[in-house]
C-alpha positions as CSV (number, residue, x, y, z in Angstrom):
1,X,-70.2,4.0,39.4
2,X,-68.2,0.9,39.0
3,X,-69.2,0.9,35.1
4,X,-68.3,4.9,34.9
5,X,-64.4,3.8,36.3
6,X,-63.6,0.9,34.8
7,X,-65.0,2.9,31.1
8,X,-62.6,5.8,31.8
9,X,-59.7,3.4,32.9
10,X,-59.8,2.0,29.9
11,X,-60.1,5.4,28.2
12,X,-57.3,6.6,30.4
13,X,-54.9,3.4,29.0
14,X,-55.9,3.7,25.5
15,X,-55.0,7.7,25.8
16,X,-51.4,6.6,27.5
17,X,-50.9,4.3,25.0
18,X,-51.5,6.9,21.9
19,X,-49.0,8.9,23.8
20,X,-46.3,6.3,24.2
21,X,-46.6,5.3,20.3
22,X,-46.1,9.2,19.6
23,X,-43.0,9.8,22.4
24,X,-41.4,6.1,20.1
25,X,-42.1,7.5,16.8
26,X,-40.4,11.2,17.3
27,X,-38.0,9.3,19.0
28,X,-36.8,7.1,15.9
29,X,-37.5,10.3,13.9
30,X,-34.6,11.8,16.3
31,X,-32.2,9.0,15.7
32,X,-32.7,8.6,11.9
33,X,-31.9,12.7,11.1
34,X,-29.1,12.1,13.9
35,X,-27.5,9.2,12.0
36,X,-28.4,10.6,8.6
37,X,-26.6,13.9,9.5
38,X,-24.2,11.7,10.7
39,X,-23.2,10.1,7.1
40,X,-23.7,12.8,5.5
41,X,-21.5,15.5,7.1
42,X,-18.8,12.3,8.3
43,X,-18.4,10.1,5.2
44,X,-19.9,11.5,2.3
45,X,-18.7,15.4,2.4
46,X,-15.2,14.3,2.9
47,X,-12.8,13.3,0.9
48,X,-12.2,10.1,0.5
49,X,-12.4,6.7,2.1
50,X,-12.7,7.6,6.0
51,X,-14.8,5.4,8.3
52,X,-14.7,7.3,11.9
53,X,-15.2,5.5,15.0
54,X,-18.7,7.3,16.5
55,X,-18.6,8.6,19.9
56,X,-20.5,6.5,22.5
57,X,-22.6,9.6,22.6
58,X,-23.3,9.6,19.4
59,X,-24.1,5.6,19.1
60,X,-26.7,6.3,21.5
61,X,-28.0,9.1,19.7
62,X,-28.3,6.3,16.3
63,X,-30.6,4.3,18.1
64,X,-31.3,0.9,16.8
65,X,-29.4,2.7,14.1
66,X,-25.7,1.8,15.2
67,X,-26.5,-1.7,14.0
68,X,-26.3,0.0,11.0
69,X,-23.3,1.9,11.1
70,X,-21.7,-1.4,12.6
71,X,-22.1,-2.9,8.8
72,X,-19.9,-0.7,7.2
73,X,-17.6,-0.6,9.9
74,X,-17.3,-4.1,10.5
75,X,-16.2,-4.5,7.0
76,X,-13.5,-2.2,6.5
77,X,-11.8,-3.5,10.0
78,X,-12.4,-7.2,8.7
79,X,-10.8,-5.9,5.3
80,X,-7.8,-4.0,6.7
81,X,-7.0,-7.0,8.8
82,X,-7.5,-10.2,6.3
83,X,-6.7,-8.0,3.4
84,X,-5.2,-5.0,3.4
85,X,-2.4,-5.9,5.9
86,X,-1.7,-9.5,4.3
87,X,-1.3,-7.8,1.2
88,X,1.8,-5.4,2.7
89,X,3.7,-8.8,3.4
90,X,2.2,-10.5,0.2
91,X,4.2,-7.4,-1.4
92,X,7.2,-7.4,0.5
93,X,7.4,-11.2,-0.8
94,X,7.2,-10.7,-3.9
95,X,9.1,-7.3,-4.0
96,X,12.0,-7.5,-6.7
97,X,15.3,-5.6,-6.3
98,X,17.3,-6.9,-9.1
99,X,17.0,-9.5,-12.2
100,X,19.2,-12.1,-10.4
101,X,16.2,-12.2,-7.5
102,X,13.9,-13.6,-10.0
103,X,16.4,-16.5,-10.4
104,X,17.1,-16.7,-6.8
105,X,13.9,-15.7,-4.7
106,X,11.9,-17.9,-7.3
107,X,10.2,-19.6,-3.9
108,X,9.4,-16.1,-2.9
109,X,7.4,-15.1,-5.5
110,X,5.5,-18.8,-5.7
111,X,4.5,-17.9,-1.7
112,X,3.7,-14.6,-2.5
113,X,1.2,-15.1,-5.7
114,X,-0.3,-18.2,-3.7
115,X,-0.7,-15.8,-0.7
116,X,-3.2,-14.2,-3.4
117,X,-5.5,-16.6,-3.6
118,X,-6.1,-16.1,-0.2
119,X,-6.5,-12.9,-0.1
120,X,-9.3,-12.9,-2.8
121,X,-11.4,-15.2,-0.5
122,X,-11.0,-13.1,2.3
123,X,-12.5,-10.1,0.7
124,X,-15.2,-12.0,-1.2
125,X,-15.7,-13.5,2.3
126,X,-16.0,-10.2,3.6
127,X,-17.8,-8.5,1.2
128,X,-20.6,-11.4,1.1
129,X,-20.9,-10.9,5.0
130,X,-21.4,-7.3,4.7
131,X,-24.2,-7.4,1.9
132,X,-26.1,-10.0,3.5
133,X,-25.8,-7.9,6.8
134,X,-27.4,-5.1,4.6
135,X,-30.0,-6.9,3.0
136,X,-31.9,-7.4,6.6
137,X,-31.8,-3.8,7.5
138,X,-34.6,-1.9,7.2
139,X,-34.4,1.7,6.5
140,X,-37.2,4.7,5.8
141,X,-36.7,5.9,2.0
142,X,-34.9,9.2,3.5
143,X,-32.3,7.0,5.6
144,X,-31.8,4.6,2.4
145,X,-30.9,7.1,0.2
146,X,-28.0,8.6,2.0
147,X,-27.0,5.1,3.9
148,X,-26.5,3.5,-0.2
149,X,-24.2,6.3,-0.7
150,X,-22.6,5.6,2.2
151,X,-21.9,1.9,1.4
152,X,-20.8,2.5,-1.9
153,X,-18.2,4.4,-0.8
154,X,-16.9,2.6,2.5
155,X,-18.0,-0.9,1.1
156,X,-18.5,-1.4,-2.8
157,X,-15.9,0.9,-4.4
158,X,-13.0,0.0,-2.2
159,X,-13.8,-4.1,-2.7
160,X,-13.9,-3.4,-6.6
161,X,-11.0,-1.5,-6.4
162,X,-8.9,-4.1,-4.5
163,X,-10.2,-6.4,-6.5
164,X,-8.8,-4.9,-10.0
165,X,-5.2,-5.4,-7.8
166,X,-5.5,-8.7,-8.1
167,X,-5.4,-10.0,-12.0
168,X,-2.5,-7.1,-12.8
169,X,-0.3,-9.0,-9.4
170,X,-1.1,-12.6,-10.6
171,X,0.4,-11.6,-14.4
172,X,3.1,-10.0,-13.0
173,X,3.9,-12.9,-10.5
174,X,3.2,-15.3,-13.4
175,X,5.7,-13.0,-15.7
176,X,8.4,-13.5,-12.9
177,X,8.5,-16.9,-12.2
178,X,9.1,-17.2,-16.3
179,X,11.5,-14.9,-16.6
180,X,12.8,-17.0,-13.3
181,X,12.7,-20.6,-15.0
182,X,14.0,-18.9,-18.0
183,X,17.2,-17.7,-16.2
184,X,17.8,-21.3,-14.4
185,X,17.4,-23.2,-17.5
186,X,19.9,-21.3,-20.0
187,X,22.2,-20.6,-17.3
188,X,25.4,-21.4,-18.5
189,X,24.7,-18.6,-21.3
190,X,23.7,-15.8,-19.1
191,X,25.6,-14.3,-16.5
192,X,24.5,-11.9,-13.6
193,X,26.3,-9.8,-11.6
194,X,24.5,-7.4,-9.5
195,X,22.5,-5.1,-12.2
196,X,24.4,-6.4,-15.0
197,X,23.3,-9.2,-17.4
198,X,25.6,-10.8,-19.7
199,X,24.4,-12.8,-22.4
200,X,26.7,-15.2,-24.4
201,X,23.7,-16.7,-27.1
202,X,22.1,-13.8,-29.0
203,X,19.0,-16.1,-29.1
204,X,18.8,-16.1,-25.4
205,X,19.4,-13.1,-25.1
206,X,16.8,-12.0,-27.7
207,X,13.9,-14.2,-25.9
208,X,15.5,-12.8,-22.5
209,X,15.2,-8.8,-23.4
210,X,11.6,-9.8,-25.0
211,X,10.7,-11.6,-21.5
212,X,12.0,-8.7,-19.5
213,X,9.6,-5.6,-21.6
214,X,6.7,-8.0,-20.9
215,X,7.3,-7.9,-17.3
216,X,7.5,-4.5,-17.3
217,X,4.6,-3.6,-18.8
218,X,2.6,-5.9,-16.6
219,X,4.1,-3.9,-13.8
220,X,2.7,-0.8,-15.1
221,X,-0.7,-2.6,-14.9
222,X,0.0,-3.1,-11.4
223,X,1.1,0.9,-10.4
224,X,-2.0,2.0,-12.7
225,X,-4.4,0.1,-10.2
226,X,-1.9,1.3,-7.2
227,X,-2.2,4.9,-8.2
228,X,-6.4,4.1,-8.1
229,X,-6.8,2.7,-5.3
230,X,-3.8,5.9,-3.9
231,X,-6.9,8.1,-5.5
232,X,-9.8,6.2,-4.0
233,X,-8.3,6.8,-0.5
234,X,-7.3,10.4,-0.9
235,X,-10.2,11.4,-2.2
236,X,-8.3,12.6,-5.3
């Protein structure tokens, strides 16, 4: 009798235990289609570069999934606060209302194209955390499919994008400080007033006006990647 139990005991746990594996398995099964559906119907159908906040509800219902989630979305708040909101005051800076500031706000524009530099490492910081972070996850084929959608759009596009910002701002800072050392150095043959440029040496003023169509075209570089990165977010 004692053989008979301790045979269907162990019968009994082995039986338990096939059951346990099969409640875990449907239960990541549950969680992957809940976070799939998630990216799918959240981030990918819309337009746009949008990163919602899940419900605690809905973390729960991810699984060992919101880890994953948390990648993506740890990026775009690292990137909105080292990059996206130094570059507002990087702009402000280096913001240009006449041509007698690139004379006088010559310090300015120095601070605000070094203020560049660091910008640029804290994306590439960010964006080196955030595809090391993804390199470690493991994902089912189905879940990987959507989920590399997903961080193109939230992750890789909008770091490229930024990152085409940066060259067209470092010309036109670079442009500005030598239309500003131009000014300083010929001064006593150029007089500003407000909007208005005088110009007593047509040489100076010749290398002047040539100086000035330079910087404007390297501005148009600048509102060309504006208006793509305006698209990227819109979604349009």
């Amino acid at each position: 009798m004692m053989k008979t139990l301790v045979r269907f005991s162990a019968f009994g746990l082995c039986l338990a235990f096939s059951f346990m594996l099969a409640a875990c398995g449907n239960k990541e099964a549950e969680q992957r289609t809940a976070f799939i559906e998630f990216l799918q119907t959240r981030l990918l159908d819309k337009p746009g570069l949008r990163v919602p906040t899940p419900s605690e509800e809905q973390k729960v219902s991810f699984g060992d999934y919101a880890k994953h989630y948390a990648v993506i979305t740890d990026f775009n708040e690292g990137m909105n606060k080292s990059v996206s909101q130094p570059m507002g005051e990087v702009m402000a800076k280096g913001a240009l209302r006449s041509i007698g500031d690139l004379a006088s706000r010559r310090d300015d524009l120095k601070a605000a194209k070094d203020g560049l530099t660091g910008l640029r490492s804290a994306l590439d910081q960010q964006l080196a955390k955030a595809d090391a972070a993804r390199a470690q996850l493991k994902q089912p084929d189905d879940l990987k499919q959507v989920y590399d959608k997903a961080y193109e759009k939230t992750v890789s596009a909008p770091a490229a994008t930024f990152k085409e910002v940066f060259p067209a701002l470092d010309t036109v800072f670079d442009g500005a400080l030598a239309v500003g050392d131009y000014l300083q150095k010929d001064k006593s043959k150029i007089q500003i007033s407000g909007a208005s440029v005088t110009v007593t040496d047509p040489a100076v003023q010749a290398e002047l006006n040539k100086m000035l169509q330079n910087l404007n075209g390297q501005s148009a570089a600048i509102n060309a990647a504006q208006r793509k990165m305006q698209a990227m977010v819109r979604g349009s």
